[in-house]
C-alpha positions as CSV (number, residue, x, y, z in Angstrom):
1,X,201.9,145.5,111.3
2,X,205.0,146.2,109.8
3,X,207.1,145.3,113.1
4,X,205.1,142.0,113.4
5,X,205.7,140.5,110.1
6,X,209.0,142.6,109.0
7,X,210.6,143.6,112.3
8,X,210.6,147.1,111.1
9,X,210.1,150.1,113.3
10,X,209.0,153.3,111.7
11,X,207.8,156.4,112.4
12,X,204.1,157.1,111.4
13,X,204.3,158.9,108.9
14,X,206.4,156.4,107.1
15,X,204.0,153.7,107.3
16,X,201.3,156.1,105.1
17,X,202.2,154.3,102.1
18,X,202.1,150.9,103.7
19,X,198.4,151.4,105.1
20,X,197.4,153.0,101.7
21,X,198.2,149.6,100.1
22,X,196.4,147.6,102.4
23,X,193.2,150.3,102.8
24,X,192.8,150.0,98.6
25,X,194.6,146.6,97.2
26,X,192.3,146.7,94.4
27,X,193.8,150.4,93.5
28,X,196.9,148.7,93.0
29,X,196.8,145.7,91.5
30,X,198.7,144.7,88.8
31,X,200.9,147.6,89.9
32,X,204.6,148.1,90.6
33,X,204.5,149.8,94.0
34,X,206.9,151.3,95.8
35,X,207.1,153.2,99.1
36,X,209.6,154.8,101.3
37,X,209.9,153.4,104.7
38,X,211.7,155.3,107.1
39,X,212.4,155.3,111.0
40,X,215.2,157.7,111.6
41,X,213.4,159.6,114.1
42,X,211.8,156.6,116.0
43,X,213.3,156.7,119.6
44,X,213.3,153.9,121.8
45,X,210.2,155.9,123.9
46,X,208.1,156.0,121.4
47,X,208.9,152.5,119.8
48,X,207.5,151.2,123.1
49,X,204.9,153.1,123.1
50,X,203.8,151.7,120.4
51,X,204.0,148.1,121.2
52,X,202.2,148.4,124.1
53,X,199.4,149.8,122.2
């Protein structure tokens, strides 16, 4: 999701705070939000991996 509508590629364990969000909206409405998004350790390998999924 997040390299389809942002073009972002992270690692998994980035996207935790991303798929929390979406999982519970109603948990954090109203809410400032924020989340660290990261993709340091993404290789190429495993970003197309990933896509192909």
């Amino acid at each position: 999701m997040l390299w389809e509508h942002a073009g972002l590629a992270v690692e998994p364990s980035a996207a935790l705070g991303v798929a929390a969000m979406l999982e519970g909206p109603g948990r954090f409405a109203g809410r400032h939000v924020v989340t660290i998004i990261c993709g340091s350790d993404t290789g190429m390998d495993a970003h197309q991996r990933c896509l192909r999924r």
